[in-house]
C-alpha positions in Angstrom: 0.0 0.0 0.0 2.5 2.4 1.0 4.8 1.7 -2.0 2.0 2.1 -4.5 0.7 5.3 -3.0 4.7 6.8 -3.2 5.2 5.7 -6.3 2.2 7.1 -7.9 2.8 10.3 -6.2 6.0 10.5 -7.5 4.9 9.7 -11.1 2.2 11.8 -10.6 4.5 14.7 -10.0 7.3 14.0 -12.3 4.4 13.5 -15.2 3.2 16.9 -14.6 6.3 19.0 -14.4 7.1 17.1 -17.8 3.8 18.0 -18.9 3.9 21.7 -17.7 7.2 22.1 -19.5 5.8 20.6 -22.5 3.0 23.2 -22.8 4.8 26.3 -22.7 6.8 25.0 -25.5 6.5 25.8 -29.3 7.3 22.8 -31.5 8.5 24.8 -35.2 10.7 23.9 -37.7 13.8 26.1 -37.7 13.4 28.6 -40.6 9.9 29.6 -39.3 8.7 31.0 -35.8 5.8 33.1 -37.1 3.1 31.8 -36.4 1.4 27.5 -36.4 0.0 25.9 -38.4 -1.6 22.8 -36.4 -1.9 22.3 -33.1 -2.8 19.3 -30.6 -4.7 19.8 -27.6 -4.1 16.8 -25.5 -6.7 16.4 -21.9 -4.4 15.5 -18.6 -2.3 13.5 -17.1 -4.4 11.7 -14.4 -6.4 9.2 -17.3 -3.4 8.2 -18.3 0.3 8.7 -18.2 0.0 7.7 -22.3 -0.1 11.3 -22.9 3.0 12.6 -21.3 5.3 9.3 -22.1 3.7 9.1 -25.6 1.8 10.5 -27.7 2.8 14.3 -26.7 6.5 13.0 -28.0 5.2 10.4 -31.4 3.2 13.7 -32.1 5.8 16.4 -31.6 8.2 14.5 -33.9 5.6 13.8 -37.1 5.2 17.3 -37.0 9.0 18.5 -36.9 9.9 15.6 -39.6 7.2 16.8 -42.0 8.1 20.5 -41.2 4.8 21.7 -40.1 4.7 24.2 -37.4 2.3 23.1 -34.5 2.2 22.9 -30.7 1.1 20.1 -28.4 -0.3 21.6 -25.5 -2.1 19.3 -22.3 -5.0 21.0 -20.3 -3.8 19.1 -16.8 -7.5 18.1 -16.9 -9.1 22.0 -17.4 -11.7 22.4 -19.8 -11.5 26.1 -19.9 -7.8 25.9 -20.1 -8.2 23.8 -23.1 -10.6 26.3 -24.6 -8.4 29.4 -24.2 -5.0 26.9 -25.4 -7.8 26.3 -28.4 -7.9 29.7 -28.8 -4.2 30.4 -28.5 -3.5 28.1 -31.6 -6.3 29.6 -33.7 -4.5 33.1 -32.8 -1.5 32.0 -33.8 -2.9 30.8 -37.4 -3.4 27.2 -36.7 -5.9 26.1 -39.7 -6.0 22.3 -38.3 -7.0 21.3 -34.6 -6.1 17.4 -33.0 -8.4 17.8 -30.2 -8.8 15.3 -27.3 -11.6 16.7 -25.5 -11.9 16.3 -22.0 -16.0 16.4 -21.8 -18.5 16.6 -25.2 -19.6 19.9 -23.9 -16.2 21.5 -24.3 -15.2 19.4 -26.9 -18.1 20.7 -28.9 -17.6 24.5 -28.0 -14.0 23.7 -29.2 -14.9 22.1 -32.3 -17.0 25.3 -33.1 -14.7 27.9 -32.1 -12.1 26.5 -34.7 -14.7 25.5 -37.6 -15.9 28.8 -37.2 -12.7 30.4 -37.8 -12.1 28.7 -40.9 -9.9 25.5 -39.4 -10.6 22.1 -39.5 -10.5 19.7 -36.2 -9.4 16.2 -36.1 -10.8 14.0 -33.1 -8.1 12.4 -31.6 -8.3 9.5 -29.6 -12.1 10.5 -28.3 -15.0 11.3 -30.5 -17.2 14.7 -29.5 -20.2 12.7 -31.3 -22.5 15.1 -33.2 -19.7 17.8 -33.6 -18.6 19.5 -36.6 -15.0 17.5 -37.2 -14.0 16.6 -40.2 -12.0 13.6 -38.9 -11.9 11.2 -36.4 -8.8 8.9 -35.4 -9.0 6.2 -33.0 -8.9 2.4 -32.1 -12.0 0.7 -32.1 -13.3 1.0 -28.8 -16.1 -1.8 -28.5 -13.0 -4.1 -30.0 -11.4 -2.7 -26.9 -14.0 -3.5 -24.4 -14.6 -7.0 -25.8 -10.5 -7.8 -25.7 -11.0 -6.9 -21.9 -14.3 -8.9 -21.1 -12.8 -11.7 -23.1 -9.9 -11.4 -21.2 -11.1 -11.7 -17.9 -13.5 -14.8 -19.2 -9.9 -16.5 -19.9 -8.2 -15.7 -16.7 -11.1 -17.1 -14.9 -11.4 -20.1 -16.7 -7.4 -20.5 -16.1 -7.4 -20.6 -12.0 -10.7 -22.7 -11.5 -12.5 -19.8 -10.7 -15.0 -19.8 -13.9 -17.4 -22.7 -13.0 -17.8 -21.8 -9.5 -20.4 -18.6 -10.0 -17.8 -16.0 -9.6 -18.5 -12.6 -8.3 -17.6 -9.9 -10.8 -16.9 -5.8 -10.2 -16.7 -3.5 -12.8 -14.8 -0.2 -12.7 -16.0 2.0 -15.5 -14.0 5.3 -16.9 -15.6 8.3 -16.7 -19.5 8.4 -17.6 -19.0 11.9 -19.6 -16.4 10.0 -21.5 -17.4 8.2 -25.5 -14.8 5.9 -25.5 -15.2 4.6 -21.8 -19.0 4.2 -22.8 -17.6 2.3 -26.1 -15.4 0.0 -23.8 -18.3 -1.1 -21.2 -20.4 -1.3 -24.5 -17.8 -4.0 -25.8 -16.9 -5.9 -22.1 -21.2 -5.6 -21.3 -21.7 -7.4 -24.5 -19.3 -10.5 -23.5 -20.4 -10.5 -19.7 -24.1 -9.7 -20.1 -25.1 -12.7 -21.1 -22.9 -14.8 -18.5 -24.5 -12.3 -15.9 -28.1 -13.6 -17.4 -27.3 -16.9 -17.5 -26.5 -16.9 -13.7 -22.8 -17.9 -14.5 -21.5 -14.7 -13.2 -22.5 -12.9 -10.4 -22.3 -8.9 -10.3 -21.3 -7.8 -6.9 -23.1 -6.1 -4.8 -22.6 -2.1 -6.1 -20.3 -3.4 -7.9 -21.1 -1.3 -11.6 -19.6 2.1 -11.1 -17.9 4.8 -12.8 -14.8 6.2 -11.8 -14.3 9.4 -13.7 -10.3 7.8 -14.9 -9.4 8.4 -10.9 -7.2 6.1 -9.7 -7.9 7.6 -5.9 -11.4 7.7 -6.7 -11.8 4.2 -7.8 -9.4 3.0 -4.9 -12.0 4.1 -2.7 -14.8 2.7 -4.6 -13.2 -0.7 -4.7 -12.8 -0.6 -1.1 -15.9 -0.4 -0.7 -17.0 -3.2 -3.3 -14.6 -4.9 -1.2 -16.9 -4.0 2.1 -20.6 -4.5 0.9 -19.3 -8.1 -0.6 -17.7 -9.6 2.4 -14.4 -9.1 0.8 -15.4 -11.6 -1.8 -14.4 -10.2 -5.4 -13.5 -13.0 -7.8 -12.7 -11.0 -11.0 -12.2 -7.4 -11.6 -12.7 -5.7 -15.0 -11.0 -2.2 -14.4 -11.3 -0.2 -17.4 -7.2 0.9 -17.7 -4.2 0.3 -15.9 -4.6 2.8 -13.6 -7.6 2.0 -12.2 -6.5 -1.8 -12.0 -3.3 -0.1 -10.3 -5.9 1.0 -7.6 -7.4 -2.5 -7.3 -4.0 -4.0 -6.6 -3.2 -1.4 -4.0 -6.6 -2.2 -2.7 -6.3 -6.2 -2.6 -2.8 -5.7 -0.8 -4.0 -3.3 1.3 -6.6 -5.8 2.9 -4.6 -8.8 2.9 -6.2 -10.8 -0.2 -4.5 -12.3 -2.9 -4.9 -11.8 -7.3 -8.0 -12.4 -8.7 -8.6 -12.2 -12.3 -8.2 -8.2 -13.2 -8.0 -6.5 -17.1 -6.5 -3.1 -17.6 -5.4 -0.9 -20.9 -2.7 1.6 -22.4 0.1 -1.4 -21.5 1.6 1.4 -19.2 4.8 0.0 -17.4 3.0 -0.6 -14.0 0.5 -2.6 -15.5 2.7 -4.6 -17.0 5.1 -5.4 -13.8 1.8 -6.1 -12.2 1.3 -8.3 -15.3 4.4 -10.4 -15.0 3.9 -10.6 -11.4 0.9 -11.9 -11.2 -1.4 -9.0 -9.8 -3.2 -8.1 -13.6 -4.6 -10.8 -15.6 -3.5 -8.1 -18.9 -3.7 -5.0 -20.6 -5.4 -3.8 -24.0 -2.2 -2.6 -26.2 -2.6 0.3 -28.2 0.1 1.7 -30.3 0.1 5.2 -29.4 2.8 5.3 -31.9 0.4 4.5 -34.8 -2.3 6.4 -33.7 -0.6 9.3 -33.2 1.3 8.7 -36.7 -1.9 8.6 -38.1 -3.4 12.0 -36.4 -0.5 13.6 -37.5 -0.8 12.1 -41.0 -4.3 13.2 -41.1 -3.1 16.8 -40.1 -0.3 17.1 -41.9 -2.3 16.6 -45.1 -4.8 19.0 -44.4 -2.3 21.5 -43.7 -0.7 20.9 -47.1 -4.0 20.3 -48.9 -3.7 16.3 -49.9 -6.0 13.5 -49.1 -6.1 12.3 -46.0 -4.8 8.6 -45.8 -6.0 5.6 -43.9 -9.4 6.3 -43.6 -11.5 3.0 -43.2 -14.6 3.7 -41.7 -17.3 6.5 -40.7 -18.5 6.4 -36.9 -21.3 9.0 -36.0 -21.4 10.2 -39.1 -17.3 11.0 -39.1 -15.0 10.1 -41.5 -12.9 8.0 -39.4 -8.9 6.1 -39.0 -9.5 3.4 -36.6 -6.9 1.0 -35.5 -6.6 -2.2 -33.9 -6.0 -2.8 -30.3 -3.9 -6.2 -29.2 -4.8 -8.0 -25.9 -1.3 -8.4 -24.0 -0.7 -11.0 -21.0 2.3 -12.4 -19.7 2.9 -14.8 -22.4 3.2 -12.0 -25.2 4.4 -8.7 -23.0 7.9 -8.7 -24.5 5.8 -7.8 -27.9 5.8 -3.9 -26.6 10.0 -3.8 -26.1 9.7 -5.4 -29.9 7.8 -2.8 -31.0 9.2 0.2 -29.5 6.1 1.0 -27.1 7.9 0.5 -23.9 11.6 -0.2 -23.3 12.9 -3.3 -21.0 14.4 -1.3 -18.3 10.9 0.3 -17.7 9.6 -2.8 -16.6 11.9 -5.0 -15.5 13.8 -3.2 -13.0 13.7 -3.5 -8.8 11.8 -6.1 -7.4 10.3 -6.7 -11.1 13.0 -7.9 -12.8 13.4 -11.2 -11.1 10.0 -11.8 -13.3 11.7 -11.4 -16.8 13.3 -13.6 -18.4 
């Protein structure tokens, strides 16, 4: 308990100095500091640490190597700072905006501040659904969910656990959220029917959303933990760092693993991984999708097609990808591709589990 709650701090902190820094700086090629030409508005660093470790840096260098000016700017979780950064970029002259809104009422008043002054928006990562984007660029999210109910299916089924009724908790992103709705769309339609069928059991106020808080579900999961006699048999936690808080929680009550999904293959989730706390993670190359935002930008800057587009969600042209379920027996596939290095997993007491 202790050493989860001092390592997140100090995470926590060192992810938004990085971030802070990050902000107040002006990505531009060399010959040109006059004004931008695209910009990315990324939402905060408590969802996820993907933002700070990789997609602000995957996005920042597609836009040097194709020599468009732009900024990547996070909003530390502010709407209205995300507005006014919004409004920054559009001062400046940015004619495209990647936006990853932070709630679809923002998101929207976004979207139509830029439209409106003649730019075109690209939703990145999170749909504002009904808005005025021109693109949309993503993984597919229900794909997502189902990886993770299927997921936890398997890892109950591997320690005995499936045939005996298990009792199930679910901790859901943040209700305001499209994607998170997408994912419990996509784990609902795998464990629904297992719930009907009396094979699984849904704890006791044990459905709940989480806003993406990692201390906020903590203390929801303690209390799961309390109205069911401390009897959870299988967790689906909607990311890594709410399956972080479901680790600290276990440990902090004495109990052992049970079955638990997560996403965004952060480096904590995968020591918890190989050491047997997390059943796995949903993989998704931040790499490619921010390739492919930037792609998308970069041609509407320059006035070409934009490539990869497969699909229309919500009535958006959209460029979505394909997420990869990752478990101990394939983890060593992220320091393959790129997505994590080796010594950010398997160092200090983690490294005795890599081999």
């Amino acid at each position: 308990m202790k050493r989860f709650r001092t390592t997140f701090l100090v995470a926590a902190l060192g992810a938004l100095v990085v971030v802070a820094a990050a902000a107040a700086r002006v990505y531009t090629p060399a010959a040109s500091h006059a004004s931008i030409q695209a910009c990315a508005l990324l939402p905060d660093t408590k969802s996820s640490t993907r933002y700070v470790l990789f997609d602000a840096p995957y996005l920042k260098a597609a836009f040097r190597k194709a020599g468009v000016a732009a900024q990547v700017l996070n909003a530390l979780a502010d709407a209205q700072k995300q507005k006014s950064q919004a409004q920054q970029c559009l001062a400046q002259g940015a004619k495209v905006i990647l936006l990853d809104q932070l709630d679809p009422a923002s998101g929207a008043a976004i979207t139509n501040l830029a439209v409106g002054q003649g730019a075109k928006v690209i939703d990145y990562d999170r749909l504002v659904v009904g808005s005025k984007a021109s693109y949309y660029v993503s993984f597919n999210n229900v794909t997502v969910g189902k990886l993770q109910g299927r997921g936890l299916v398997a890892a109950l089924r591997a320690n005995g656990k499936y045939s005996s009724h298990p009792t199930i908790a679910e901790l859901n992103g943040g209700i305001t959220d499209n994607n998170a709705k997408l994912f419990k769309q996509g784990y609902d339609s795998i464990l629904g029917p297992l719930y009907k069928a009396g094979t699984f059991k849904k704890a006791t106020a044990g459905d709940q959303w989480t806003d993406w808080d990692p201390i906020k579900g903590r203390r929801i999961f303690d209390q799961m933990l309390a109205r069911n006699g401390n009897r959870i048999d299988g967790v689906l936690a909607a990311n890594d760092g709410l399956a972080g808080a479901v680790v600290a929680s276990l440990k902090g009550h004495g109990l052992k693993p049970v079955p638990l999904t997560g996403q965004d293959a952060t480096p904590t989730g995968v020591q918890f991984i190989i050491a047997g706390w997390q059943s796995g993670t949903v993989y998704k190359s931040v790499r490619k999708e921010a390739n492919a935002a930037a792609a998308a930008a970069i041609a509407l800057v320059k006035g070409k097609k934009v490539p990869g587009v497969n699909d229309k969600v919500s009535g958006t042209k959209s460029i979505l990808l394909t997420p990869v379920w990752v478990t101990k027996a394939n983890y060593k596939l992220l320091f393959k591709e790129g997505f994590l290095k080796r010594g950010q997993v398997c160092n200090g007491s983690y490294a005795k589990y890599c081999k």
